[in-house]
N, C-alpha and C positions, 0 to 999 in steps of 0.2 A: 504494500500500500504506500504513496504518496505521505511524506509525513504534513502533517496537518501545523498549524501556527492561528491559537484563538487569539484574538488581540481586542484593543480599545485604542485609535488613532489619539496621538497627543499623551497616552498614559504610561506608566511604565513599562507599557510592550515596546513603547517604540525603540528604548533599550536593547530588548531583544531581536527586533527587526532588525537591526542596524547588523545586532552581531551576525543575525541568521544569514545577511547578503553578505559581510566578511568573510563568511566563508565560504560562499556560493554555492548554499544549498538550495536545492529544487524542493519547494513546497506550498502548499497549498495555503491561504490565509483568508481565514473564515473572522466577520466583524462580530467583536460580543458588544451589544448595547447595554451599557449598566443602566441607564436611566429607564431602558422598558422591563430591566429587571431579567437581560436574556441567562445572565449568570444561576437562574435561581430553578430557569426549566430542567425539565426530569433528563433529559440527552444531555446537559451540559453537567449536569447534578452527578450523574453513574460515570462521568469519565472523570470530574477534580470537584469532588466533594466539598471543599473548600468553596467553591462559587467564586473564586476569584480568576483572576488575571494576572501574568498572561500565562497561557497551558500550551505546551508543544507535546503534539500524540505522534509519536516515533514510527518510524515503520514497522517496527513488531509490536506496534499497538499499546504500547506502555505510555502512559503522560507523566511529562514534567511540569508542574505545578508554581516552583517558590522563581523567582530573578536569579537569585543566588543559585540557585541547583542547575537552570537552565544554562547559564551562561558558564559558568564551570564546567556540564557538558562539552558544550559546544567547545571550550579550548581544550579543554584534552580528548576528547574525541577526534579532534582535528588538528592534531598538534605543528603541523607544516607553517599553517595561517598565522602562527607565532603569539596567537592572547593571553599568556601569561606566560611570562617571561623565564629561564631555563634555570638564574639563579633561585636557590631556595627562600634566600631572605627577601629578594625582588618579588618571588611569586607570594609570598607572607606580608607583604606594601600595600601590593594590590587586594589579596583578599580582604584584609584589615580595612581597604579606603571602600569599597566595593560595599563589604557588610554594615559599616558607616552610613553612608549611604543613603542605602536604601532600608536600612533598622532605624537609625535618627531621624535624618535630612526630613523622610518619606513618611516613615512611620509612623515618626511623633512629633514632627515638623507640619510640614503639608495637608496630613491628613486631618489635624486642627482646621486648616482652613479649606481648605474643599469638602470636610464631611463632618461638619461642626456640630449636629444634630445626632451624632450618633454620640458623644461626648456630653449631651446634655438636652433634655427636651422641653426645659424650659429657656426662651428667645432670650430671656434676659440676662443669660449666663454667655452668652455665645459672643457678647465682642469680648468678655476675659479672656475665652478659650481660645479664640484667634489670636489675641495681642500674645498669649502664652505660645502657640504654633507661631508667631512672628518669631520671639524673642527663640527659642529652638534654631530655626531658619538659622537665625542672623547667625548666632555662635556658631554653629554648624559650618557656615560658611568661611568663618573665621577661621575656624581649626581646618579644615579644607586646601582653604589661599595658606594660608602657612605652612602645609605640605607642599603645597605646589613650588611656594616662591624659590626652592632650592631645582627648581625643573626649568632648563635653558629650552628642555623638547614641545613645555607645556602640558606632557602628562602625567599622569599618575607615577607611572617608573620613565624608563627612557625610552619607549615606545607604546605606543596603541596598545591595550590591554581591556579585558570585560571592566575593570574597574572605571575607566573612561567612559563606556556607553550609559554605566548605571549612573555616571558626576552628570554628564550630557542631559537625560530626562529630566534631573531638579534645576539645574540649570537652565534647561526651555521651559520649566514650568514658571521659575521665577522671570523668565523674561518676560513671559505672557501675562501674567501679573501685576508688572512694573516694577520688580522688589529688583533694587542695585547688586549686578555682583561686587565683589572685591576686584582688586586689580590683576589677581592671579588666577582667580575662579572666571574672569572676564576673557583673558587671555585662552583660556582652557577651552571656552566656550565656542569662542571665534576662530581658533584653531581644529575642533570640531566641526563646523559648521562647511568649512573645506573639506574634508571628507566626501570625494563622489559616494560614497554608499549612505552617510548621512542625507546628505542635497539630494538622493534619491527616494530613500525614505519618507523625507519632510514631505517631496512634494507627490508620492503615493497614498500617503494618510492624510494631502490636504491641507497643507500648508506651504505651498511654492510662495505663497506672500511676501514670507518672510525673509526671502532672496532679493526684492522689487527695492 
C-alpha cells in the first residue's frame, strides 16, 4: 500500500511535510479538519486513537502518531538524507531542541493561545491563560535564539536536521500571529523559508502569500 500522511495545512504536520518531501517519499496526503471534528470519526479513531495530528500509516499498515516519533522515523529510516547528524552528542542537540519544541514552545506555549477553552471554560479566565501561553512563547524563544546565536549555518546543529522543521512550524505560527522573533530565531526562520521543499510545502497547504 501507498503510505498514507493525515495532516492539518498551517499545523504541526506541516513539520512533517516538509520532512516527508526531504526525503522524497511517495505518498499519499489525506486533509484532517479539526474544526469539523474529522479527528474524532470512527476510521480516523481505529487507526490513532489519540485523535490527533499528524498520523503517517506506513506501508505495512502501522501508524505513527506523536512529531517526535514521526520524524525520528523518517531520519533513520532514511539515513542517506543526513536529518540527524552522525555525531552522538550532535544527534542529542537536536533531539533535546526538537523535544523543546514541540513539548514547551507547542505544548504549553501555543496551545494556551489557539485552544484556550480547553484550559478553562469560563471566558473570563482566558486573557490570563493567553498572557500565561505568551509569557511560555517569549522565554521559549529566548532559550531557543541562545542556542542558535553560536550557529554561523542558522541551524539547530550544522546542518538541516528534524529538529529545524519542528523550530520552523512555531516559528510560522508566530509569524502568523504577529509575535517578534529574536534575532536568531528570525534568522532561523528566513533561512528556512529558502528551503525548495519548505516554498513547496507552504504553497501546497496554501500559503504561497507568504512568498508575495
Amino acid at each position: 500500500m501507498t503510505m498514507k500522511f493525515y495532516m492539518t495545512p498551517g499545523s504541526c504536520s506541516t513539520g512533517i511535510h516538509i520532512l516527508l518531501e526531504e526525503v522524497g517519499l511517495i505518498f499519499e496526503a489525506h486533509l484532517v479538519n479539526l474544526m469539523q471534528g474529522d479527528q474524532h470519526k470512527p476510521d480516523y479513531v481505529a487507526m490513532n486513537p489519540k485523535s490527533t495530528i499528524p498520523t503517517l500509516l506506513r506501508e505495512d499498515g502501522t501508524a505513527l502518531t506523536e512529531f517526535q516519533t514521526i520524524a525520528w522515523w523518517l531520519a533513520k529510516a532514511h539515513p542517506r538524507r543526513k536529518l540527524l547528524p552522525d555525531a552522538l552528542e550532535a544527534e542529542l542537540q537536536v533531539l533535546d531542541m526538537m523535544n523543546y519544541v514541540v513539548n514547551t514552545l507547542h505544548g504549553q506555549g501555543f496551545t494556551r493561545i489557539f485552544t484556550t477553552d480547553k484550559y478553562a471554560q469560563n471566558t473570563a479566565e482566558h486573557e490570563a491563560i493567553q498572557s500565561q501561553g505568551r509569557d511560555i512563547i517569549d522565554n521559549g524563544f529566548k532559550i531557543v535564539n541562545d542556542r542558535l546565536s553560536t550557529r554561523s549555518s542558522h541551524y539547530v546543529v550544522d546542518q538541516f536536521s528534524i529538529a529545524d522543521a519542528a523550530l520552523f512550524y512555531v516559528e510560522f505560527w508566530a509569524n502568523r500571529i504577529h509575535i517578534d522573533l529574536p534575532e536568531h530565531c528570525e534568522a532561523h526562520y528566513q533561512t528556512m523559508l529558502k528551503r525548495p521543499t519548505v516554498r513547496q510545502v507552504l504553497m501546497e497547504e496554501g500559503y504561497a502569500s507568504i512568498f508575495n
